[in-house]
C-alpha positions in Angstrom: 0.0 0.0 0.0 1.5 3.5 -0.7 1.0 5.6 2.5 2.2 8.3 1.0 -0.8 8.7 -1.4 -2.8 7.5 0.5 -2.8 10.4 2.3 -3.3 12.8 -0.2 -6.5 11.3 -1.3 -9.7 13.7 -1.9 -11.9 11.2 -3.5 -13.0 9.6 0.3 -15.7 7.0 0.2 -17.3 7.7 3.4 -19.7 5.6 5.2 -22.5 8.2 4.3 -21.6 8.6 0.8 -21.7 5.1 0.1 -24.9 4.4 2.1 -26.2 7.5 -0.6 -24.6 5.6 -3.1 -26.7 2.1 -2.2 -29.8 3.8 -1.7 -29.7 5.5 -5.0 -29.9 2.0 -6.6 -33.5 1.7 -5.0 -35.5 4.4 -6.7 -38.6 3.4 -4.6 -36.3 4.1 -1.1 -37.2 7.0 1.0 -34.4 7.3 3.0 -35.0 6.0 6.1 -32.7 3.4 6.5 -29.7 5.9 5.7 -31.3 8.4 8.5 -31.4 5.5 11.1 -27.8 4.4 10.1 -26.4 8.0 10.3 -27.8 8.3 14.4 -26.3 4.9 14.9 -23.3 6.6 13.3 -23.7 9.1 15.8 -23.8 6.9 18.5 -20.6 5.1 17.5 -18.8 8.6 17.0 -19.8 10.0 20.9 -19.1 6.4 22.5 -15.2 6.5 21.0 -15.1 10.0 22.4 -16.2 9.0 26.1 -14.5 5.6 25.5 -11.3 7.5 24.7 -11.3 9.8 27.6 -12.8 7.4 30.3 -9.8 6.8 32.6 -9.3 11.1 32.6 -13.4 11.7 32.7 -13.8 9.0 35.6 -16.3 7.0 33.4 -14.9 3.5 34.2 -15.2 1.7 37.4 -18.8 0.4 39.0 -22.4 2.4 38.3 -23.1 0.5 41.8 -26.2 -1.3 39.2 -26.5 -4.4 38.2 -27.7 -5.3 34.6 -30.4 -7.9 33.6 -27.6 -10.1 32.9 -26.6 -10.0 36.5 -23.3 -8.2 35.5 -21.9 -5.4 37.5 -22.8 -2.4 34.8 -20.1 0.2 34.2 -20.0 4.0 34.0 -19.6 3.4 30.5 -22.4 0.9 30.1 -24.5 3.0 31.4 -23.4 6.2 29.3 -23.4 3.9 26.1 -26.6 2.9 26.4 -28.4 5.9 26.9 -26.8 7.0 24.3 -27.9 4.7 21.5 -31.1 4.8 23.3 -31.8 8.4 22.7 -29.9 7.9 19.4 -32.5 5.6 17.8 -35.3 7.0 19.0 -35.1 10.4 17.7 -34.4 9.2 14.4 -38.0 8.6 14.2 -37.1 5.2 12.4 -37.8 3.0 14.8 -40.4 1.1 16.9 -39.0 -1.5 19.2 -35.5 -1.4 20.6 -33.8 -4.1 22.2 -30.1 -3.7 24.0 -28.7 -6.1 26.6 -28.2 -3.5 29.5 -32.6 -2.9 29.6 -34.5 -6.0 31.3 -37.8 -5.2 28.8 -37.3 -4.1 25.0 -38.4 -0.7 24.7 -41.4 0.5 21.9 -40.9 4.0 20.9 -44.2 5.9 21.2 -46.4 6.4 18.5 -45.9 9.6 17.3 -42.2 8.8 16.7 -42.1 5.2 15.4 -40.5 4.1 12.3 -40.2 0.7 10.3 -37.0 -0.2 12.1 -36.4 -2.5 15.1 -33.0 -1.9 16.2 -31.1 -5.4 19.1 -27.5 -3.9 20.4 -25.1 -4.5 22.8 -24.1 -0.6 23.6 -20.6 -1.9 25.0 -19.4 -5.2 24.5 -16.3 -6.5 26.3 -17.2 -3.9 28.8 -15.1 -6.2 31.8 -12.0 -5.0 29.6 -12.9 -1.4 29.9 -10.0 -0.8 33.0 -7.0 -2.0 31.2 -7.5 -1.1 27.8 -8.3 -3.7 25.8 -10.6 -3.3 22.5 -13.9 -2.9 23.0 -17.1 -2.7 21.2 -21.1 -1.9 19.9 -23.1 -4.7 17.8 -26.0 -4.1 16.3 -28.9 -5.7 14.4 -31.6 -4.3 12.5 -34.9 -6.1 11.7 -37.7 -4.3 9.4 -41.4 -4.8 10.1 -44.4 -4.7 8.3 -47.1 -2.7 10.4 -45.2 -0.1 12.9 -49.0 0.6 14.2 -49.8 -2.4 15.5 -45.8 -3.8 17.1 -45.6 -6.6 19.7 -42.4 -8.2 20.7 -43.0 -11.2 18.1 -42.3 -8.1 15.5 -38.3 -8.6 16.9 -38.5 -12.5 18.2 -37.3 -13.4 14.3 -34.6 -15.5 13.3 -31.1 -13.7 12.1 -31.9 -14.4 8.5 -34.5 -11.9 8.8 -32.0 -9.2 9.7 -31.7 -6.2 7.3 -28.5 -5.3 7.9 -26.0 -5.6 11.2 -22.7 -4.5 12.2 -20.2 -3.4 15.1 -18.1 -1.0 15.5 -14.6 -1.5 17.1 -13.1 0.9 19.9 -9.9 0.0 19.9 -6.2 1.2 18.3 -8.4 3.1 16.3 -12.0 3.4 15.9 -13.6 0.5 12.8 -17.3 -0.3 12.2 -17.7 -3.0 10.1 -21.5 -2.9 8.5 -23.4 -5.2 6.2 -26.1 -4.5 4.7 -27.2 -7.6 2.7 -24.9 -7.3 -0.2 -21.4 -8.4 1.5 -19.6 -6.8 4.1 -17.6 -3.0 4.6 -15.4 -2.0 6.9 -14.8 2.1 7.9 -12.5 3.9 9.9 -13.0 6.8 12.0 -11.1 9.4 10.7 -10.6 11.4 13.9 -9.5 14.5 11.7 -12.6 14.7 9.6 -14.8 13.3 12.4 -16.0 10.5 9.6 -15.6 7.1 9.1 -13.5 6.2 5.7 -14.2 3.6 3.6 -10.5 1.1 4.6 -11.7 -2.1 4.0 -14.5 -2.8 0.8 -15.6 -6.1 0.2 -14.2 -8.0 3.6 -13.9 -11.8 2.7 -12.8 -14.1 5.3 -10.6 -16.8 4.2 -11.5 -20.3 3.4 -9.1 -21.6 6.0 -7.6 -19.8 8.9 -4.8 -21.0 11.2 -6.3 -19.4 14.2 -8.7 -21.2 16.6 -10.5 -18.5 19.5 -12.0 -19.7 22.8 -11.7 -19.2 26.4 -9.9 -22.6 27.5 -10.1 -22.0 30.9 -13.9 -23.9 30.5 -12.1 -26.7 29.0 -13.4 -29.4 31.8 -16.8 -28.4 31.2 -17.0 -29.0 27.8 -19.0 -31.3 25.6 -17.1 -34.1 23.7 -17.1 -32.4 19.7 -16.0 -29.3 21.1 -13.3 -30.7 23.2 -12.0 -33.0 20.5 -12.0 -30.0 17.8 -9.9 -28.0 20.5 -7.6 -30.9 20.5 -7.2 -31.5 17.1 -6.7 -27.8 16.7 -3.1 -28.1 18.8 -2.2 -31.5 17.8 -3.4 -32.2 14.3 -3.6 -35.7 13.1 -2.7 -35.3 9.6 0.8 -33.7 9.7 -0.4 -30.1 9.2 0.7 -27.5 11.5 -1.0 -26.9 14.9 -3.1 -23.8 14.7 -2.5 -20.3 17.2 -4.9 -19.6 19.9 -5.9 -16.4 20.0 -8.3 -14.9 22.2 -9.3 -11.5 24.0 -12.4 -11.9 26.2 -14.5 -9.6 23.6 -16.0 -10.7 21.1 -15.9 -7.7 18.8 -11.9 -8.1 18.9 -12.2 -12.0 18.6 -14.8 -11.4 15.9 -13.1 -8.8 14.6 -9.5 -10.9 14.1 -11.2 -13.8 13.0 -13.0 -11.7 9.8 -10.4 -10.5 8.9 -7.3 -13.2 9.3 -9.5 -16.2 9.4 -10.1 -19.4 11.8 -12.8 -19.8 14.0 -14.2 -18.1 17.3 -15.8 -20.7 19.5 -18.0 -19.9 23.0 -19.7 -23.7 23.5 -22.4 -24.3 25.4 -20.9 -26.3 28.7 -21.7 -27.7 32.1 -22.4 -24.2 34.1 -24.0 -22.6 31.2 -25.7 -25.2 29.0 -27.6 -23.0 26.8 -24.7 -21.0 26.1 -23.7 -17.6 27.1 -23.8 -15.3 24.3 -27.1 -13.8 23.7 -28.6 -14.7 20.5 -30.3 -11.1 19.1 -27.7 -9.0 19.6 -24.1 -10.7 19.9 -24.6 -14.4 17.8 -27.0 -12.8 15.0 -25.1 -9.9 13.8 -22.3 -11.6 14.0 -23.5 -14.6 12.3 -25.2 -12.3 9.7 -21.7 -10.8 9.0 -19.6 -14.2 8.9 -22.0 -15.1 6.3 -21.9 -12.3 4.1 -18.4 -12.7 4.0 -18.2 -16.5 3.1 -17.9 -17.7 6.1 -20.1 -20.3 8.4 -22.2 -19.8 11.8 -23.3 -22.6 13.9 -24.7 -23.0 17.1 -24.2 -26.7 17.9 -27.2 -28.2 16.3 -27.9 -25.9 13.5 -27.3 -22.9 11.7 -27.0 -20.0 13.8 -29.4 -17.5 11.6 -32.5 -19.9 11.1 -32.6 -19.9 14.7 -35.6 -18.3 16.6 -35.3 -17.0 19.7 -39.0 -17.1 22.3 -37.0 -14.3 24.8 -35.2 -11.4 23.7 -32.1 -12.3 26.1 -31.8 -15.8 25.0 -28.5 -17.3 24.7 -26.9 -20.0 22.7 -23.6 -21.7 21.6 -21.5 -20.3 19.1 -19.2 -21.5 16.3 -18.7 -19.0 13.8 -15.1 -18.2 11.2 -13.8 -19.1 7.5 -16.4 -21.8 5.6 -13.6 -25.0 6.5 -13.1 -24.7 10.0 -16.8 -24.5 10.9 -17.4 -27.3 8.7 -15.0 -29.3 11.0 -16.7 -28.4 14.1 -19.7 -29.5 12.0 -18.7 -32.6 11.2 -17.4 -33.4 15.3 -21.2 -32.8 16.3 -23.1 -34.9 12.8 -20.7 -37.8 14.5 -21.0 -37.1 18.1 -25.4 -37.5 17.4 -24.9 -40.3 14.8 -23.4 -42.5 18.0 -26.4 -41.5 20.2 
């Protein structure tokens, strides 16, 4: 890549222009979709800021409030979510919001709904905040039919449903990654123009990666196709190298990595948490959605992840998603673990 030119571009995709640029292919579009993405764009943008300055602005450390999860919520948390909260509503785009930090999805009232329901997670990997470690916001966006008449079965859908769903990375510098049905973009935050620059177009994970992602301290409370993929993983049986482990402890970094570099990010159900512990509508379906979109694979143990269809919208489940070979692996560990039952 020449740096040097690079920086002397003035032809700058930016994520608006090439949102404009989509929507102009749908003559019958009326925009709403691009207003809705530039408050999530918001969002993003004032997040990095207080993300950047937490440790100077006191944001980290304890709210003294627990989430529905049961986690200790952080300043941050807290901020973030509000935040995207007031974000989406005021778009006037949307009708039913979901995010992990509120106990009961919230339905925007009347006079400011829109055709959007918006799942997130405001701050993923939040535990990390303290010591600096990447963090980040996924979201998911369903579209419904009738924004007068919206129940919670409007956003109880399976992934494949999604319209679009992304994250965006706070981290050595600030990256949302988007999809929007037609493959998968990454932007950077341009901290200099205050807008995120098209870096990465057309993100396809390779068929193969050499990287395998999961927290092996669970290891004894594994099932037996997870454990023998894991183990196979550091001493192959065919000659081929063992692959790395890699993993942070947020999944927008693991995520992230595996996208781009290939290999596979695992979080198996186990013994203390049987249904898994991701949550399916806003961490395993947007990220699911985007694996796909990029040739890649998502399963959950038993199927794949996006026909799934969650009754609650904190559900859980397990997780296998990376490049199209490695999850066909995993796949294959499971179709022989049931054939013996």
């Amino acid at each position: 890549m020449d740096h040097e030119a690079d920086a002397h571009r003035t032809d700058l995709m930016t994520l608006t222009r090439h949102v404009l640029n989509e929507q102009s292919r749908h003559p019958e579009s009326r925009g709403d979709f691009t207003i809705l993405l530039s408050h999530i764009v918001l969002g993003c943008k004032y997040v990095c800021s207080a993300v950047n300055k937490a440790g100077l602005a006191k944001l980290i450390g304890l709210s003294g409030e627990t989430n529905v999860q049961g986690e200790d919520q952080k300043k941050l948390d807290v901020l973030s979510n509000e935040v995207f909260i007031n974000a989406l509503i005021s778009s006037g785009r949307t009708c039913i919001l979901v995010s992990e930090e509120d106990e009961e999805a919230t339905f925007v009232e009347p006079r400011l709904r829109g055709r959007y329901c918006v799942v997130f997670d405001p701050l993923d990997g939040s535990s990390n905040i303290d010591c600096g470690v990447s963090i980040g916001t996924i979201f998911g966006i369903y579209m419904i039919k009738d924004k007068e008449h919206i129940t919670l079965d409007d956003v109880l859908l399976p992934g494949k449903d999604m319209v679009a769903a992304g994250y965006c990375m706070y981290g050595s510098s600030c990256m949302l990654v988007l999809s929007t049905g037609k493959g998968v973009n990454g932007f950077t935050l341009d901290p200099s123009l205050g807008e995120f620059i098209l870096t990465h177009p057309n993100i396809q994970i390779p068929t193969k990666g050499n990287i395998y992602s999961v927290n092996e301290g669970n290891a004894k409370n594994w099932d037996k196709p997870t454990a023998e993929y894991v183990r196979k993983c550091k001493f192959p049986e065919d000659g081929s190298p063992p692959k790395s482990l890699r993993y942070v402890g947020s999944m927008v970094a693991d995520v992230h990595r595996t996208l781009l570099y290939g290999g596979i990010f695992l979080y198996p159900a186990d013994k203390k948490s049987p249904n898994g512990k991701l949550r399916v509508l806003y961490e395993v379906f947007p990220m699911s959605f985007l694996m796909e979109q990029a040739g890649g694979q998502s399963f959950t143990g038993k199927e794949r992840a996006l026909d799934l269809v969650p009754t609650k919208i904190h559900e859980r489940s397990p997780i296998f998603l990376g490049s199209y070979d490695d999850v066909e692996e995993i796949k294959a560990h499971y179709a022989a673990a049931e054939a013996k039952v």
